[in-house]
C-alpha positions in Angstrom: 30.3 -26.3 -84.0 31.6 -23.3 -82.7 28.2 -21.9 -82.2 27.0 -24.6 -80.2 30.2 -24.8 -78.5 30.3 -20.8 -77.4 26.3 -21.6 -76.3 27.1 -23.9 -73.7 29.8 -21.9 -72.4 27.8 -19.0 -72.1 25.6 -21.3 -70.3 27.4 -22.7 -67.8 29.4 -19.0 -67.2 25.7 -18.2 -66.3 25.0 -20.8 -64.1 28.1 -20.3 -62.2 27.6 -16.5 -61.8 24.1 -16.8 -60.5 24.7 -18.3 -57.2 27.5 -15.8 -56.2 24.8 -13.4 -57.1 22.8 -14.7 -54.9 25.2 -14.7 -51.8 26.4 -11.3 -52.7 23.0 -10.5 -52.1 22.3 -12.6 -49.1 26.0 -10.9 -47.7 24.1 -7.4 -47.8 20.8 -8.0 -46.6 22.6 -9.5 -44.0 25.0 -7.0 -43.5 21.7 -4.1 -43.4 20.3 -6.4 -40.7 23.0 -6.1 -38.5 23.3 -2.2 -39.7 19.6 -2.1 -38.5 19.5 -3.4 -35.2 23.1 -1.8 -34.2 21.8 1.5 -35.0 18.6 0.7 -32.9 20.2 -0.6 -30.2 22.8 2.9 -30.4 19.2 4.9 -30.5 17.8 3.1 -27.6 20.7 3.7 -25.4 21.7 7.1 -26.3 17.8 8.0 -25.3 18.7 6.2 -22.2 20.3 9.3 -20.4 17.2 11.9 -21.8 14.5 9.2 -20.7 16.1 9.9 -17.2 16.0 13.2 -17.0 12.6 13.4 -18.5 12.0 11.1 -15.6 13.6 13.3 -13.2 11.6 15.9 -14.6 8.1 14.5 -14.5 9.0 13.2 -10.8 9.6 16.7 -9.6 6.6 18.2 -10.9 4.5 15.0 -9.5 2.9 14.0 -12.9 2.8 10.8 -11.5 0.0 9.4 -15.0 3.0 11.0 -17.5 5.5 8.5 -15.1 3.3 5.9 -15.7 2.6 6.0 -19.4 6.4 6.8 -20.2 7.6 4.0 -17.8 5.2 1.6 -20.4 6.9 2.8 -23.4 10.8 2.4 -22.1 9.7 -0.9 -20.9 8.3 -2.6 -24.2 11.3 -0.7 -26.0 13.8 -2.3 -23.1 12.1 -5.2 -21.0 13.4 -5.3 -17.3 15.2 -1.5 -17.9 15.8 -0.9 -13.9 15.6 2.4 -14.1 12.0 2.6 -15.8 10.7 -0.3 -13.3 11.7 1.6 -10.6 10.0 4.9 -11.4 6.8 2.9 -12.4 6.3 1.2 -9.3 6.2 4.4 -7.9 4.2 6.1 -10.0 1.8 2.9 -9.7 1.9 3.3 -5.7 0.9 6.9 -5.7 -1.5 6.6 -8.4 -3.4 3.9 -6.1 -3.5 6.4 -3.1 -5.4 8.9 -6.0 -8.0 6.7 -6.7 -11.6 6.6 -5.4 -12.4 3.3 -7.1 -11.0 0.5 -4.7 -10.7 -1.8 -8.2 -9.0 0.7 -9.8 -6.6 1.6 -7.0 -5.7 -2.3 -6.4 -4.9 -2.9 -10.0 -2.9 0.3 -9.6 -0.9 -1.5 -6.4 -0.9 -4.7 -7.6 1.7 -3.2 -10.8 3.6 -1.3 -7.9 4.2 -4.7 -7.0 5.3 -6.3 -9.5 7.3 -3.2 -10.8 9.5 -2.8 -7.2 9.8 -6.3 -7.3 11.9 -6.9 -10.5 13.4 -3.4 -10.1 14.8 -5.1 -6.4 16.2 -7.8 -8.2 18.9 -5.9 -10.3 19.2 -2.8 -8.0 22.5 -1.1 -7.3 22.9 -2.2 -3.6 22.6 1.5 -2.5 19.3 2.1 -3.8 17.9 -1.3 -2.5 16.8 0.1 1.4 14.6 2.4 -0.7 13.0 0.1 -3.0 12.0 -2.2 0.3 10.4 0.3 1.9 8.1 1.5 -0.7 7.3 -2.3 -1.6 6.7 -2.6 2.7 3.9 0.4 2.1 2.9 -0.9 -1.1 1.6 -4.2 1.0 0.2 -2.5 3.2 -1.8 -0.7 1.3 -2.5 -3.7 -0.8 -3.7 -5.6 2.4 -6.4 -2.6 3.4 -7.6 -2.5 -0.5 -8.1 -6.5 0.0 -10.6 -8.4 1.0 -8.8 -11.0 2.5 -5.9 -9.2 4.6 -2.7 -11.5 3.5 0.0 -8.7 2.9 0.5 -7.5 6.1 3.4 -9.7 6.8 5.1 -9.0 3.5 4.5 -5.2 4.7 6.5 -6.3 7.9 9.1 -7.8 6.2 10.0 -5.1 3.3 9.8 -2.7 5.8 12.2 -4.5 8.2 14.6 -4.8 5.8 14.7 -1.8 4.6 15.2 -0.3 8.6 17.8 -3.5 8.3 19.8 -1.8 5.8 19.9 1.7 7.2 17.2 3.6 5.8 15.1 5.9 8.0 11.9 7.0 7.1 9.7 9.3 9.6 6.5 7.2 8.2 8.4 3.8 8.9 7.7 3.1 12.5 4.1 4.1 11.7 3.5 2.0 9.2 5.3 -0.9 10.9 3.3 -0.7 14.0 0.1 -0.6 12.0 0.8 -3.8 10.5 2.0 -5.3 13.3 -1.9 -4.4 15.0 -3.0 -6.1 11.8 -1.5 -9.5 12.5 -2.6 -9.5 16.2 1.5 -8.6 17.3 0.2 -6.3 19.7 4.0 -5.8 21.8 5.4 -5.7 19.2 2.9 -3.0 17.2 3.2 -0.7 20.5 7.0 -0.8 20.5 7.3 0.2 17.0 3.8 3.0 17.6 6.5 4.2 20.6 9.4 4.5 18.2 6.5 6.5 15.5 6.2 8.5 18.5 9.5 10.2 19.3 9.1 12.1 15.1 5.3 12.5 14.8 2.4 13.0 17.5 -0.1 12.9 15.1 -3.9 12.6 16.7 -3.9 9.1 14.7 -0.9 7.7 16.0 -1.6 8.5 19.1 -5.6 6.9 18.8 -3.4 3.8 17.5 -1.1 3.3 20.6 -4.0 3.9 22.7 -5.9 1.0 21.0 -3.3 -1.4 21.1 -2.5 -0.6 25.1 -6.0 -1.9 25.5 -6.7 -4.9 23.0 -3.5 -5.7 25.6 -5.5 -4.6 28.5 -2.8 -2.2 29.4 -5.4 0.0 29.9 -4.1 2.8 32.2 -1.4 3.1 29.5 -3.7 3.6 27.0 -5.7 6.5 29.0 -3.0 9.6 28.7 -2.7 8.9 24.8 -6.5 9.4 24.6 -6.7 12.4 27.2 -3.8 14.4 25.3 -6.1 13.6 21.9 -9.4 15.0 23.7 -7.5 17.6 25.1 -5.4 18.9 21.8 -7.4 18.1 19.3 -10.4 20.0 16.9 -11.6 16.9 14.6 -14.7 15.9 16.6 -14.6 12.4 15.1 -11.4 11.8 16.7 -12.8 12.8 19.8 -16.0 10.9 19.8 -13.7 8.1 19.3 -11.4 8.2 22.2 -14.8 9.2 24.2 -15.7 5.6 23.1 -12.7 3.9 23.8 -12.7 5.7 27.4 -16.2 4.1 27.9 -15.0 0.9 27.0 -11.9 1.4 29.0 -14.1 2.6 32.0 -16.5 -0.5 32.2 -13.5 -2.8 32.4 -12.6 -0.9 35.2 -16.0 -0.9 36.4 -15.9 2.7 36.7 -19.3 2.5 35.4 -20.3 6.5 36.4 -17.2 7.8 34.1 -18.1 5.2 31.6 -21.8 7.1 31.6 -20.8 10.1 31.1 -18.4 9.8 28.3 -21.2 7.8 26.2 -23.9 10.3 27.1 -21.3 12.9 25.9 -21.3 11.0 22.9 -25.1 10.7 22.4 -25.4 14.6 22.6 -23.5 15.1 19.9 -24.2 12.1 17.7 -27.7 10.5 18.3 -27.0 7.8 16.0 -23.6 6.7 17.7 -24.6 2.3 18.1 -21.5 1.3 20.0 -22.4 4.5 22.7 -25.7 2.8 23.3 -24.7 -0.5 23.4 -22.0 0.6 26.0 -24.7 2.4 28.0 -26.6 -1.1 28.0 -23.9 -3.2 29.4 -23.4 -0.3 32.1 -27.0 -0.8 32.9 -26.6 -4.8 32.6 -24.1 -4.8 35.5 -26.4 -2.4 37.9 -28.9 -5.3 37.3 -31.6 -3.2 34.9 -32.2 -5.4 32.3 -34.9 -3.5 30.6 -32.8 -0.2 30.3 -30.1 -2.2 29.0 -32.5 -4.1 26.5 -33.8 -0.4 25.4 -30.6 0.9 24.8 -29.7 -2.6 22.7 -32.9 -2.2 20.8 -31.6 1.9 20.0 -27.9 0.5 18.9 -29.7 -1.8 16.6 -32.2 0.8 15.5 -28.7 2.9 14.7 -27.0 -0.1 13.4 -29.1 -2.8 12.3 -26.2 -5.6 12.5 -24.4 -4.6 15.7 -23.2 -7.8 16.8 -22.8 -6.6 20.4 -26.4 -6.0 20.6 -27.5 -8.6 18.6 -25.8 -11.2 20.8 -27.0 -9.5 23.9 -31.2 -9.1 23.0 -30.8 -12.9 21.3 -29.1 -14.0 25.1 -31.5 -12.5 27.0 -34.6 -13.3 25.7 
């Protein structure tokens, strides 16, 4: 009897030991859980500070892909980490400029994008002006990479905010006025172009003002900018074009022996120049000789096979 008795005691001392065994055990996988992911989150953020200056680093020295690939890491280690979306975008931005393949450079803008726009969300409010001005040049890069130009406005708008908050940029006024030309605002592209103009004179700049004086037929306004381009300048494209926007702007004015001259200028120097001869046919048009005009129609299309100037014209006067 005693046998049997001690048996079952044994027995049921077991099976009351065995489950705290069990939560003992549960307690300290538990408890090297918690050890785990508190010493992984103290790794994470004590790497924050030389993640920063690596940053900080690789920024100086312009390594731009190093950015990039580093900003990846920090950002699958710590989703939404400000600091890492910030320098991405960046990176991302001038990355795009790099490129020589247009797919390559958009895919490039489009994670500027998205970078600057989740790094603008948590910002510290100091650092926010900045932020909205590279996203306002992000756009507009992102709407001449497109083909379907919808970014200019959201180029306008970063960029005015960013003016709206105090930051100055020499590049801002430039960039504003160019996407201002882009969605047809043409006072309001030449008052930011004449803002552009008071920090840079650059040959393009002042080609862009020019331009936009004409499209709004402002056109003795427009003449000086393109005089002080022929006049200065040593790029011989940039002064082939204003020769051709002086022709234009000369035929408007019916100043048609000018016009002639600065299209036969042209001609001399580039035979193959479409909108020279096509400008030399409407001259020729209005003094009523419609076969020199219709020769130097057929030459623009022989130069450029779709010109739609002289395609309308030779279709219209057949």
């Amino acid at each position: 009897m005693k046998n049997r008795y001690d048996t079952r005691t044994a027995t049921v001392k077991r099976k009351i030991k065995l489950p705290r065994v069990a939560v003992i055990l549960t307690a300290l996988v538990l408890f090297g859980f918690a050890v785990f992911f508190v010493i992984r989150f103290i790794a994470k953020h004590a790497s924050q500070p030389s993640a920063a200056a690596e940053l900080e680093t690789l920024w100086a020295a312009k390594d731009y892909e190093s950015i990039y690939t580093l900003t990846e890491t920090l950002l699958h280690d710590v989703p939404f980490q400000n600091l890492a979306l910030t320098y991405r975008g960046y990176a991302a931005f001038f990355l795009a400029l790099a490129q020589t393949d247009p797919q390559q450079a958009q895919s490039y803008m489009d994670t500027a994008v998205n970078s600057l726009r989740l790094s603008l969300i948590s910002a510290k409010k100091n650092l926010k002006p900045q932020i909205e001005y590279m996203l306002g040049k992000t756009y507009f890069h992102k709407n001449i990479l497109s083909a379907y130009h919808y970014y200019a406005d959201l180029a306008v708008h970063y960029l005015t905010e960013a003016l709206a908050s105090g930051y100055t940029a020499d590049d801002i006024y430039e960039y504003l006025g160019l996407s201002y030309a882009d969605l047809g605002m043409t006072n309001e592209s030449i008052a930011a172009f004449t803002e552009a103009l008071s920090v840079n004179s650059s040959e393009t700049l002042l080609l862009a003002i020019a331009r936009q004086y004409y499209k709004n037929g402002q056109t003795e306004a427009a003449k000086p900018y393109l005089y002080r381009i022929k006049n200065m300048s040593t790029d011989e494209v940039f002064i082939l074009t204003c020769a051709q926007l002086l022709g234009d702007i000369y035929i408007s004015e019916n100043n048609f022996a000018d016009a002639k001259a600065e299209f036969e200028m042209i001609l001399k120097k580039d035979p193959n120049a479409a909108d020279a001869y096509y400008g030399l046919g409407l001259i020729y048009e209005q003094e009523g000789d419609l076969i020199k005009a219709r020769a130097h129609w057929r030459k623009a299309l022989k130069a450029q096979v779709n010109h739609p100037g002289a395609l309308h014209k030779i279709d219209s006067k057949k």
